[in-house]
MIVEX-108840 format. One record per residue (C-alpha): residue in three letters; residue number from 0; x, y, z. Coordinates in steps of 0.05 Angstrom, whole numbers, plus 5000, padded with zeros to 4 digits. Example, Ala and Ser with C-alpha at 12.3 -4.5 7.8 and 13.67 -1.06 7.14 Angstrom:
<sites>
<type ala | seq 0 | c1 5246 | c2 4910 | c3 5156>
<type ser | seq 1 | c1 5273 | c2 4979 | c3 5143>
</sites>
This chain:
<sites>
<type unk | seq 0 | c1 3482 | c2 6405 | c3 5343>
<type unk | seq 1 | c1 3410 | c2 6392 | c3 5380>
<type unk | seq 2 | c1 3370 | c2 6457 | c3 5407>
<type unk | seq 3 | c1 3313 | c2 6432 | c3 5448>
<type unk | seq 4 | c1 3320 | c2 6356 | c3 5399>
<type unk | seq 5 | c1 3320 | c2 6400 | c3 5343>
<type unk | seq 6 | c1 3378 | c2 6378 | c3 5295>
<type unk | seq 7 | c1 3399 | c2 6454 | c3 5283>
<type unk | seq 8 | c1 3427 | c2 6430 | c3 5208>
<type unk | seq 9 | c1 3361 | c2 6418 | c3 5193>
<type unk | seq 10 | c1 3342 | c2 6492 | c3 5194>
<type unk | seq 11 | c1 3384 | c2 6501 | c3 5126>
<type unk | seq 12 | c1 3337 | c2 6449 | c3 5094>
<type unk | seq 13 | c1 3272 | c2 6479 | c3 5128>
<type unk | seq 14 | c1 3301 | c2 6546 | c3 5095>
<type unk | seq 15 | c1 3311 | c2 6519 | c3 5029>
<type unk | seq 16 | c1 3248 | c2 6479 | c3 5028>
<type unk | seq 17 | c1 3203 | c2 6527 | c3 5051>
<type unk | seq 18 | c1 3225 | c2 6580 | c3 4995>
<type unk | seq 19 | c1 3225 | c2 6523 | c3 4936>
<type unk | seq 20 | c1 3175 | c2 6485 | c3 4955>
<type unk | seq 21 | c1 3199 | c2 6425 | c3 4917>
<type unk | seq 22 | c1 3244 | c2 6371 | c3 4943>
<type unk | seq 23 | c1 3295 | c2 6377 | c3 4886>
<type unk | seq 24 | c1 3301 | c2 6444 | c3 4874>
<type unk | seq 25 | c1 3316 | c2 6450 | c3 4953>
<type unk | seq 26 | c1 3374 | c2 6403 | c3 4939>
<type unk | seq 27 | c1 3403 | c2 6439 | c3 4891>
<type unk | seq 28 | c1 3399 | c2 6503 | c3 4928>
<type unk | seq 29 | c1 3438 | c2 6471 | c3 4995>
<type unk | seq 30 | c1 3474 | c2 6418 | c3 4951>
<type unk | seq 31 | c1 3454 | c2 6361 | c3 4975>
<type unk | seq 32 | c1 3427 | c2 6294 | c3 4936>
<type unk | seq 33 | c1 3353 | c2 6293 | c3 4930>
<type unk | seq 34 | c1 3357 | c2 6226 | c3 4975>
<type unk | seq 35 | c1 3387 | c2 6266 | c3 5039>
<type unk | seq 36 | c1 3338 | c2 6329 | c3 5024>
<type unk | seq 37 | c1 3277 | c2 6287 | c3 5013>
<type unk | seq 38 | c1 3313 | c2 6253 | c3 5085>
<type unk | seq 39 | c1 3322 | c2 6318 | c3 5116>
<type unk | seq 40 | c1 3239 | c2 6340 | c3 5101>
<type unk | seq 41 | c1 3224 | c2 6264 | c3 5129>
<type unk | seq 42 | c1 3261 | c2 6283 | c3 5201>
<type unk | seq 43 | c1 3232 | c2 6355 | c3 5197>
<type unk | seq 44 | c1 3153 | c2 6331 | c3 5195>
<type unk | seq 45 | c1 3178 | c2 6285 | c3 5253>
<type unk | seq 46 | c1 3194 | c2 6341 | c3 5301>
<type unk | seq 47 | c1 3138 | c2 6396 | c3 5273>
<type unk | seq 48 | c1 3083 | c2 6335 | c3 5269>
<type unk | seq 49 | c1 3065 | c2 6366 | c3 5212>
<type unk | seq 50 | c1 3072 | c2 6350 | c3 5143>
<type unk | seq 51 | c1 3099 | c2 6408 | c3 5115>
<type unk | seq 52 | c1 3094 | c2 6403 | c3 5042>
<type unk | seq 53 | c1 3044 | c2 6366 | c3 5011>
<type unk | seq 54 | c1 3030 | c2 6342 | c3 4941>
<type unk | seq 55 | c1 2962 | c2 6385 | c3 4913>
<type unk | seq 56 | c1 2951 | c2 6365 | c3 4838>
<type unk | seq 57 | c1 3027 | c2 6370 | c3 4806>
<type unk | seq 58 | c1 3060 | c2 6412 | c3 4859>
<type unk | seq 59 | c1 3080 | c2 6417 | c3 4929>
<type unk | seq 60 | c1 3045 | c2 6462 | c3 4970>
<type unk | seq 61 | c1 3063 | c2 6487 | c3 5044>
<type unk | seq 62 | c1 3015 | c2 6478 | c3 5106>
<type unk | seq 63 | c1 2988 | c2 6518 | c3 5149>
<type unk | seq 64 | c1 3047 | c2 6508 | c3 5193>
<type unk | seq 65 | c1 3096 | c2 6519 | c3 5146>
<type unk | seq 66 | c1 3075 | c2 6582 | c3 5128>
<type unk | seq 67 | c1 3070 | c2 6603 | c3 5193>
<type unk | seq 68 | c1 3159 | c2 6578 | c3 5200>
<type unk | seq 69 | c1 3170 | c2 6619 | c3 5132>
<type unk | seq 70 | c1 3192 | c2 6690 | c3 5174>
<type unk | seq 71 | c1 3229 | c2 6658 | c3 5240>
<type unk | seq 72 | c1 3263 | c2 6618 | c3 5205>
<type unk | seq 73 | c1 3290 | c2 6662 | c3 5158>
<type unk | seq 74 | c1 3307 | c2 6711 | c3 5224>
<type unk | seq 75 | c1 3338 | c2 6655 | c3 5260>
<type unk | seq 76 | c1 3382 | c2 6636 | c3 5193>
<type unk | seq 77 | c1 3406 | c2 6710 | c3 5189>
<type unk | seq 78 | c1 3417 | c2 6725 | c3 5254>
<type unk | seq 79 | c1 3469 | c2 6671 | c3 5250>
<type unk | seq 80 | c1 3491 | c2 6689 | c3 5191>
<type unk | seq 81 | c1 3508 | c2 6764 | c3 5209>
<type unk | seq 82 | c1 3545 | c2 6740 | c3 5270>
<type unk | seq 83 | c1 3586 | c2 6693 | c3 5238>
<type unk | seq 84 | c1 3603 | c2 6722 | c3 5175>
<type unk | seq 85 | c1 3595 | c2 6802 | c3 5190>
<type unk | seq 86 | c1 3655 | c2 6817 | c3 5237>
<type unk | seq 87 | c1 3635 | c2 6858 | c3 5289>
<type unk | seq 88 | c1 3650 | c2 6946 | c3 5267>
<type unk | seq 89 | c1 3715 | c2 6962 | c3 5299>
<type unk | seq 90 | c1 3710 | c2 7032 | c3 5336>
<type unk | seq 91 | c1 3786 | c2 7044 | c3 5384>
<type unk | seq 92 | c1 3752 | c2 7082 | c3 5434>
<type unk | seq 93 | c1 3721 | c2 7030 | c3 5455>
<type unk | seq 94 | c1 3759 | c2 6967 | c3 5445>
<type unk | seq 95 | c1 3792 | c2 6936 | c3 5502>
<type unk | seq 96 | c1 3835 | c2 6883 | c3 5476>
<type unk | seq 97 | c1 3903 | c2 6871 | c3 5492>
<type unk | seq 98 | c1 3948 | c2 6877 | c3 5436>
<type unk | seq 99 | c1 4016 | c2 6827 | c3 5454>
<type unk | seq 100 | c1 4089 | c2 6854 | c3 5417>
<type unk | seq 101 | c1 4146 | c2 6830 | c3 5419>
<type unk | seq 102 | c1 4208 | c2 6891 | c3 5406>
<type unk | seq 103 | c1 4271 | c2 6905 | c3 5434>
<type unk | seq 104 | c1 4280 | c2 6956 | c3 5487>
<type unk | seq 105 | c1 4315 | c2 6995 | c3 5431>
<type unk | seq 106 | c1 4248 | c2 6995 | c3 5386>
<type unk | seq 107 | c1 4205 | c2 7011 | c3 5449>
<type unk | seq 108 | c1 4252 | c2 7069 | c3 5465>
<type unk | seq 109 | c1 4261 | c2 7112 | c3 5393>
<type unk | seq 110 | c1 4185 | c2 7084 | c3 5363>
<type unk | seq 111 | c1 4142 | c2 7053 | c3 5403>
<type unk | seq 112 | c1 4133 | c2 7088 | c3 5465>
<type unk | seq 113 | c1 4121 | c2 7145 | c3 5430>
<type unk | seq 114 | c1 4081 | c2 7110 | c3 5390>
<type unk | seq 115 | c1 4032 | c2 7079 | c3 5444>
<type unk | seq 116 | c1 4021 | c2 7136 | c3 5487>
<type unk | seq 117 | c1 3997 | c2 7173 | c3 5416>
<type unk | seq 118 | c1 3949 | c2 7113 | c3 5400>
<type unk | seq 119 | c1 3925 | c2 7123 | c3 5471>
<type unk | seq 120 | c1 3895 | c2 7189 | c3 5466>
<type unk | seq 121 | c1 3850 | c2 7152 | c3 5410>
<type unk | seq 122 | c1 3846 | c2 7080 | c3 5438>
<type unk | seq 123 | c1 3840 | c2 7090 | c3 5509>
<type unk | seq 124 | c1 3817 | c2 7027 | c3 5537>
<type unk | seq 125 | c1 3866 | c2 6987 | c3 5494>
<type unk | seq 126 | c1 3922 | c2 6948 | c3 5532>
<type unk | seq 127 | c1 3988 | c2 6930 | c3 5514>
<type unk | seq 128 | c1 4039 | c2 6872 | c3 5530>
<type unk | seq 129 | c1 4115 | c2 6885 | c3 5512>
<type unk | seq 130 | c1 4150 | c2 6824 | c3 5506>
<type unk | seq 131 | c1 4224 | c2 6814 | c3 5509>
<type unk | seq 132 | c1 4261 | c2 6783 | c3 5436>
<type unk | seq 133 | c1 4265 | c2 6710 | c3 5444>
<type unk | seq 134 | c1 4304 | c2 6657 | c3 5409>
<type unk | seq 135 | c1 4254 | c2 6649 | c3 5355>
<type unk | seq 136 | c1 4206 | c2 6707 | c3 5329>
<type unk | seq 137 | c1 4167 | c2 6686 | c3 5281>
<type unk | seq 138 | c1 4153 | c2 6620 | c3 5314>
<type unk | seq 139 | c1 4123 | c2 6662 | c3 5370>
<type unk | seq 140 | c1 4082 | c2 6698 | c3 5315>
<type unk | seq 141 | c1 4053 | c2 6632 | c3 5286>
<type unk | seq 142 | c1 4043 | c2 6599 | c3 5355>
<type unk | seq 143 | c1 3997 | c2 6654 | c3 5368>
<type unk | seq 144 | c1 4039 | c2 6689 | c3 5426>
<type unk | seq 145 | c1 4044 | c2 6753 | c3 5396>
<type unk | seq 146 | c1 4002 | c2 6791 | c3 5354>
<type unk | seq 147 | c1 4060 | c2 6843 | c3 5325>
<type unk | seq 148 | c1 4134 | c2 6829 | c3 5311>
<type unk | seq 149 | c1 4176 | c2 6889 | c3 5314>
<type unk | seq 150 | c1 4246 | c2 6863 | c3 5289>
<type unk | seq 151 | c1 4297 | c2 6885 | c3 5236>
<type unk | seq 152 | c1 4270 | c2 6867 | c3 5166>
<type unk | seq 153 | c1 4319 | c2 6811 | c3 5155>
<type unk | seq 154 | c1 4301 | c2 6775 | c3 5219>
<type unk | seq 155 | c1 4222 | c2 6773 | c3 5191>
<type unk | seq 156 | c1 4193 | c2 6718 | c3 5155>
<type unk | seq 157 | c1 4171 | c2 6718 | c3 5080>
<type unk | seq 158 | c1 4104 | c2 6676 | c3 5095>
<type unk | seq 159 | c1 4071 | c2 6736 | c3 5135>
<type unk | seq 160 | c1 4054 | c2 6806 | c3 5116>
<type unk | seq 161 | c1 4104 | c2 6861 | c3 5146>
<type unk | seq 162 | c1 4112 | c2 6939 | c3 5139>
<type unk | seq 163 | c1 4171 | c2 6969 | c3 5137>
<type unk | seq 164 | c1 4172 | c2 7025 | c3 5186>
<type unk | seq 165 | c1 4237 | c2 7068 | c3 5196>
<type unk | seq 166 | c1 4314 | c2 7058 | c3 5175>
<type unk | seq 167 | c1 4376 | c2 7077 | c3 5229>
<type unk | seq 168 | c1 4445 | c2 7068 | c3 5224>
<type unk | seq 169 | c1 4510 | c2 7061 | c3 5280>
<type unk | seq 170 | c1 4546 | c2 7109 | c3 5305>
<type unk | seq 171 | c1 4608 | c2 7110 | c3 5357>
<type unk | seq 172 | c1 4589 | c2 7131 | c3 5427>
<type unk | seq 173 | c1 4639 | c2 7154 | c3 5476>
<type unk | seq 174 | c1 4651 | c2 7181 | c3 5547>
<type unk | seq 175 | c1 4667 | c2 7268 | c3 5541>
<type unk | seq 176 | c1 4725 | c2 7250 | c3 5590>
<type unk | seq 177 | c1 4747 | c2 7185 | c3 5542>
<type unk | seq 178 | c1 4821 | c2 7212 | c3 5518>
<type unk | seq 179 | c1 4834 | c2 7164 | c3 5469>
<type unk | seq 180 | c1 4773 | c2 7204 | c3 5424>
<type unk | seq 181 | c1 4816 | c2 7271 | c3 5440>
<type unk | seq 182 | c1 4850 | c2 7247 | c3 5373>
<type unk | seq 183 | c1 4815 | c2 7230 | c3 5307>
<type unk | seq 184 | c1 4783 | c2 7166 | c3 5308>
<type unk | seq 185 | c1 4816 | c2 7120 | c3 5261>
<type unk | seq 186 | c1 4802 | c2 7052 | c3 5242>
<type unk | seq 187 | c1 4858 | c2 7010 | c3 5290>
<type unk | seq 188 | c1 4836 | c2 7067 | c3 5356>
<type unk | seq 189 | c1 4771 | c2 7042 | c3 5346>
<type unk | seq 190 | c1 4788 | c2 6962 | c3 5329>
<type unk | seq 191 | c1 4833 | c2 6977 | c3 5395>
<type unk | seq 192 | c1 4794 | c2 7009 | c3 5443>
<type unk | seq 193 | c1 4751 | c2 6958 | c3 5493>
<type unk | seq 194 | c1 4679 | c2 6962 | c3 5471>
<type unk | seq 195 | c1 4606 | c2 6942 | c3 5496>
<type unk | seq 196 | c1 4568 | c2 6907 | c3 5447>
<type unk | seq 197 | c1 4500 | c2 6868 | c3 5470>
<type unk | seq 198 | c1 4482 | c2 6795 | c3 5464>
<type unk | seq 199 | c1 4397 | c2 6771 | c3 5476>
<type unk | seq 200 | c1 4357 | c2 6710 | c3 5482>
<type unk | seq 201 | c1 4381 | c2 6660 | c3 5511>
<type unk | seq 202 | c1 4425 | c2 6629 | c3 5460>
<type unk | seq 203 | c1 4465 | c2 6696 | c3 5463>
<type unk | seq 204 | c1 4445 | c2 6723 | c3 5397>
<type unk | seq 205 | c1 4496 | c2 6777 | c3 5380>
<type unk | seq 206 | c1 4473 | c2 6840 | c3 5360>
<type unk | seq 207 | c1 4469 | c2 6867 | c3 5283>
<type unk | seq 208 | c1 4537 | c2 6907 | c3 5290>
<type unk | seq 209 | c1 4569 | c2 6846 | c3 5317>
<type unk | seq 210 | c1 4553 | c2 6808 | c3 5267>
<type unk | seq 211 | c1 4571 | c2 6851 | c3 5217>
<type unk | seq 212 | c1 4636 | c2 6860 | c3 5241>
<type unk | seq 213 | c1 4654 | c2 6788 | c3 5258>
<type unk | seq 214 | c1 4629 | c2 6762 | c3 5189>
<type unk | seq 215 | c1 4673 | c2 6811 | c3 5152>
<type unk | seq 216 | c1 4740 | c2 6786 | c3 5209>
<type unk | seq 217 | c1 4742 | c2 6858 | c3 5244>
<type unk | seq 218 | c1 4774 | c2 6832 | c3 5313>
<type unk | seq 219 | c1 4742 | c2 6879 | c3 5370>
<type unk | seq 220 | c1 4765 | c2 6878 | c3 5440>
<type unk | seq 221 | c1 4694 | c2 6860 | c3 5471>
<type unk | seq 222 | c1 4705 | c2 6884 | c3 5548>
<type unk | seq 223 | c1 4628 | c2 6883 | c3 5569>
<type unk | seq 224 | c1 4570 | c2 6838 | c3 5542>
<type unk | seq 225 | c1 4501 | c2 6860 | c3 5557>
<type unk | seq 226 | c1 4433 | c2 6835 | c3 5545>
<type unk | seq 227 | c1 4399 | c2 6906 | c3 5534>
<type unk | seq 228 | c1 4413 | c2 6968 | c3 5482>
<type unk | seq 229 | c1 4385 | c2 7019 | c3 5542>
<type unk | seq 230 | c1 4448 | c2 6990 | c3 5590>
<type unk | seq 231 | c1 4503 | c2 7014 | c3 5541>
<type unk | seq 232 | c1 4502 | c2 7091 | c3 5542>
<type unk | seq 233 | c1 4511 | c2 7087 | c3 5620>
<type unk | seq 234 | c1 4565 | c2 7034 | c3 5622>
<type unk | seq 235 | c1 4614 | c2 7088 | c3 5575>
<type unk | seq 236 | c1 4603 | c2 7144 | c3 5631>
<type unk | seq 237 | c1 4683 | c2 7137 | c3 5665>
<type unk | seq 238 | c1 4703 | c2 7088 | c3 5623>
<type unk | seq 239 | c1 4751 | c2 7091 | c3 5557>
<type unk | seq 240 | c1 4707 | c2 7034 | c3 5530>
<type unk | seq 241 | c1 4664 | c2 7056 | c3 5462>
<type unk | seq 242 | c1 4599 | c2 7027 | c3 5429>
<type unk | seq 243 | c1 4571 | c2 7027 | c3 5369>
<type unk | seq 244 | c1 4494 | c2 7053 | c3 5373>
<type unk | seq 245 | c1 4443 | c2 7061 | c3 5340>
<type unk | seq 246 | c1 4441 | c2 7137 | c3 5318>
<type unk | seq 247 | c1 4366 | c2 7150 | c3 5340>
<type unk | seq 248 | c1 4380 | c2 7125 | c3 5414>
<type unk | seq 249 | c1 4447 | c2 7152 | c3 5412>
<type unk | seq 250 | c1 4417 | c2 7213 | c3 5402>
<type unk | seq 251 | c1 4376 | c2 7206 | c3 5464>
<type unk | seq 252 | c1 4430 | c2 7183 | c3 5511>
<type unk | seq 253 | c1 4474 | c2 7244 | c3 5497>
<type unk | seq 254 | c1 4419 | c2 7284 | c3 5525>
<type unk | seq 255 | c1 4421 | c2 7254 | c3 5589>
<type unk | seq 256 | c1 4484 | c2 7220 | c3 5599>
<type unk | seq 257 | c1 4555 | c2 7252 | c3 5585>
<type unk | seq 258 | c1 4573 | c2 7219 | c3 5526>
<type unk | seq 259 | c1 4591 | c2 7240 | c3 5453>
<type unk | seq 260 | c1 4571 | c2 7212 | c3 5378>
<type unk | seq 261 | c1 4621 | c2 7203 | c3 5328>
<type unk | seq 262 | c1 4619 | c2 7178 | c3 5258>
<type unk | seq 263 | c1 4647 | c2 7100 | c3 5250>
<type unk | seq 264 | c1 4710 | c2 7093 | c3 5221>
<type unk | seq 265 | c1 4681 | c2 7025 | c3 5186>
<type unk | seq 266 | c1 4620 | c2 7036 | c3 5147>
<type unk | seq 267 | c1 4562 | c2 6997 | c3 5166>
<type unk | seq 268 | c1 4499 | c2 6981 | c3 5130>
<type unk | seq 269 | c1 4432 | c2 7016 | c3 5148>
<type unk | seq 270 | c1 4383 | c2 6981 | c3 5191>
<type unk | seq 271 | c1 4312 | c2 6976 | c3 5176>
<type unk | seq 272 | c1 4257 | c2 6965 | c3 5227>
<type unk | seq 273 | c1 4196 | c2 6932 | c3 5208>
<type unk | seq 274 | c1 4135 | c2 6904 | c3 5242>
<type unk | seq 275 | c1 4091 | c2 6837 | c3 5223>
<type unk | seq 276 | c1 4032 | c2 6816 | c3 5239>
<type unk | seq 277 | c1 4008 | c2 6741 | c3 5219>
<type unk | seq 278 | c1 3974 | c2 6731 | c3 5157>
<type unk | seq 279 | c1 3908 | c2 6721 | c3 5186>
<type unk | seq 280 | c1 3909 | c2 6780 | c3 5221>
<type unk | seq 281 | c1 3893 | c2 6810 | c3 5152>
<type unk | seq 282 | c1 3820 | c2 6809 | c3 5171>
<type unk | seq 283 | c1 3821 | c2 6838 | c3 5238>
<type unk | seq 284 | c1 3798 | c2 6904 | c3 5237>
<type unk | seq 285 | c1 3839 | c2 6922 | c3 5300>
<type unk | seq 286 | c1 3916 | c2 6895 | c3 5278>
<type unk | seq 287 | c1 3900 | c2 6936 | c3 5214>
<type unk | seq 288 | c1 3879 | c2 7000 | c3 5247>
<type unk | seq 289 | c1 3948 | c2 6994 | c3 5295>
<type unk | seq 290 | c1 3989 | c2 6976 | c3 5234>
<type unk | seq 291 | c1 3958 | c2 7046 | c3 5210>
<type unk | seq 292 | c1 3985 | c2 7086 | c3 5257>
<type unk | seq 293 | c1 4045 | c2 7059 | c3 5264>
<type unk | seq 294 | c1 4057 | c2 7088 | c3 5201>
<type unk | seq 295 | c1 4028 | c2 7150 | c3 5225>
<type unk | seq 296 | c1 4079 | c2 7147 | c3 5280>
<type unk | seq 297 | c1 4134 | c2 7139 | c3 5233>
<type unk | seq 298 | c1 4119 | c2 7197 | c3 5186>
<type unk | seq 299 | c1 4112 | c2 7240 | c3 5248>
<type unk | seq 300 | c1 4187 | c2 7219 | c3 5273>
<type unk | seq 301 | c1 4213 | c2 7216 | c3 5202>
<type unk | seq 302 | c1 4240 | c2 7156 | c3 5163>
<type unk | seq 303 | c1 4313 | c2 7181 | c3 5174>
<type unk | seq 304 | c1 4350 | c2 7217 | c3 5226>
<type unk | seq 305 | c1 4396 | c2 7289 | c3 5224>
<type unk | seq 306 | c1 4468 | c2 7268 | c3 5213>
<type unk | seq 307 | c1 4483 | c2 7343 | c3 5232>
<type unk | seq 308 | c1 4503 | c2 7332 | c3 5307>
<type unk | seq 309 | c1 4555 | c2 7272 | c3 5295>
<type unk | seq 310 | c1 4629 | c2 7286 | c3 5301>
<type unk | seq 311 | c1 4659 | c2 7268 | c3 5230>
<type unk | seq 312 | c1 4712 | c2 7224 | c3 5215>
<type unk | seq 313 | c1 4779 | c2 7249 | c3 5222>
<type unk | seq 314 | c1 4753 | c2 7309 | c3 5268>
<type unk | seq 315 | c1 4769 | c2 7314 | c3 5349>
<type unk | seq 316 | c1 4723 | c2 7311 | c3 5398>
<type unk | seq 317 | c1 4709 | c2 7373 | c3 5431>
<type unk | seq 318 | c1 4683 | c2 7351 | c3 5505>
<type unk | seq 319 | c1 4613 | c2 7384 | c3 5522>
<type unk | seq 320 | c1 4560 | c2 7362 | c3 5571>
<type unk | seq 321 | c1 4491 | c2 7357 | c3 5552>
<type unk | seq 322 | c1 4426 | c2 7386 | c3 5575>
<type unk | seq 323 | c1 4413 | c2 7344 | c3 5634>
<type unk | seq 324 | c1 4486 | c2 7332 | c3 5654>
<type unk | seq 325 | c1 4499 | c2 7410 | c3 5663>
<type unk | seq 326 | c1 4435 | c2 7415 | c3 5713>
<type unk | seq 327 | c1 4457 | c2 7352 | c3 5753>
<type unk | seq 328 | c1 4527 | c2 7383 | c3 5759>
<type unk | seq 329 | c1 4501 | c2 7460 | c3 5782>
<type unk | seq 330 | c1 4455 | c2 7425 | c3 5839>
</sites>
């Protein structure tokens, strides 16, 4: 690169020459061969018409001009060097990147909303993008599309850093007015019953509890396929159809929609949500500081959830309306 038909390489070998004063020992320092140094000092007293270094007795000794080039260019070489190499200090209240994730509407409902409007009181000028799941995650990661994965931990990749952030597990949701869960809720009522399961991307990826199920040949009547977790608790409300949920937003759509949690009469395993960031992003400041509180977020919600509120196996349902649904009804 030329600034003003100065070869700007050349400044490394002014640098080195100027402080050694000696052809070789300038090589050395920038490891070159003494042929492209003692090259490099030829092109230099070209530009500067001046000679540089010259031989006095048995040493090399600078000129006038040269001494004069000793302090800028030792600025100019540093300057560079500190914006290059030093990464900028990174302070959230002032950064105004945009930060691109990719979670389900389930992760942005129990964790990250929650999550973002508390890293907003400290990073206000920050910007977020929410992507939809697609067809292949990590791919998105390493294409540079996204800069944070939230996904269960299974669905992650081994070549990139991830943090594991909270665990949930399924439990049957119902309508109150469902009277098929008047009676204990055995194994074949629930196998029986029609249910709503969801399906995303757009190869149709089924959903963990479907795949669980399937994979171990519990037949399900599947009545109603969606592509989001938030559609379910509404599509129960008049219906005898049942889901399996997620316990944490289960536990939020009983408080506004008329529904009821129950345990599942088929154990299935804990879930655990993670979020990755590429490997690269290991150096920037900002990904870190986000990754950070996340895990602030998730100590503050707690790694588990109460069990305490969940109808047990075996037990009936005892209909009740929540919060919200008693208010809607006295208006």
């Amino acid at each position: 690169m030329r600034f003003n038909k100065l070869d700007l390489n050349l400044l490394v070998a002014l640098d080195a020459l100027l402080a050694e004063r000696s052809v070789s020992l300038a090589a050395e320092r920038i490891c070159l061969s003494q042929s492209a140094t003692s090259s490099a000092l030829g092109r230099l007293r070209d530009y500067f018409g001046d000679e540089l270094l010259v031989v006095k007795g048995r040493q090399m000794v600078l000129t006038p001009r040269a001494e004069s080039l000793i302090a800028p260019v030792q600025a100019v070489l540093e300057q560079i060097r500190s914006t290059i190499s030093v990464a900028p200090p990174f302070d959230p209240a002032i950064t105004d990147r945009v930060i691109r994730i990719m979670a389900s509407d389930y992760a942005t409902q129990v964790f990250l909303g929650g999550a973002i409007s508390r890293i907003g009181c400290l990073a206000p000028l920050l910007r977020f993008e929410i992507l939809p799941p697609q067809d292949e995650l990590v791919e998105a990661l390493e294409r540079g599309e996204v800069d944070l994965l939230f996904s269960l931990d299974h669905a992650l990749s081994t070549e990139h850093p991830m943090c594991e952030l909270f665990e949930d597990d399924y439990v049957v949701v119902g309508w109150l007015g469902n009277a098929h869960l008047k009676q204990p809720l055995t194994k074949e009522l629930f196998l029986s019953l029609g249910h709503v399961t969801v399906e995303f991307g757009r190869s149709k990826h089924r959903a963990f509890d479907e795949n669980f199920l399937s994979h171990r040949a519990y037949k399900r009547r599947l009545e109603t396929v969606v592509s989001s977790f938030l559609t379910v608790p509404p599509l129960l409300v008049g219906s005898n159809r049942i889901a399996l949920v997620q316990r944490r937003l289960a536990m939020q759509a009983i408080e506004q929609w008329p529904l009821a949690m129950l345990e599942s009469p088929i154990e299935l395993p804990r879930i655990r949500q993670a979020v990755q960031w590429h490997r690269t992003s290991n150096s920037d400041p900002a990904i870190q500081w986000l990754v950070e509180q996340l895990k602030i977020e998730t100590a503050s919600i707690g790694a588990e959830v109460d069990t305490a509120n969940v109808v047990q196996l075996g037990s009936r349902l005892t209909p009740r309306k929540p919060a919200r649904a008693l208010e809607a009804a006295a208006q």
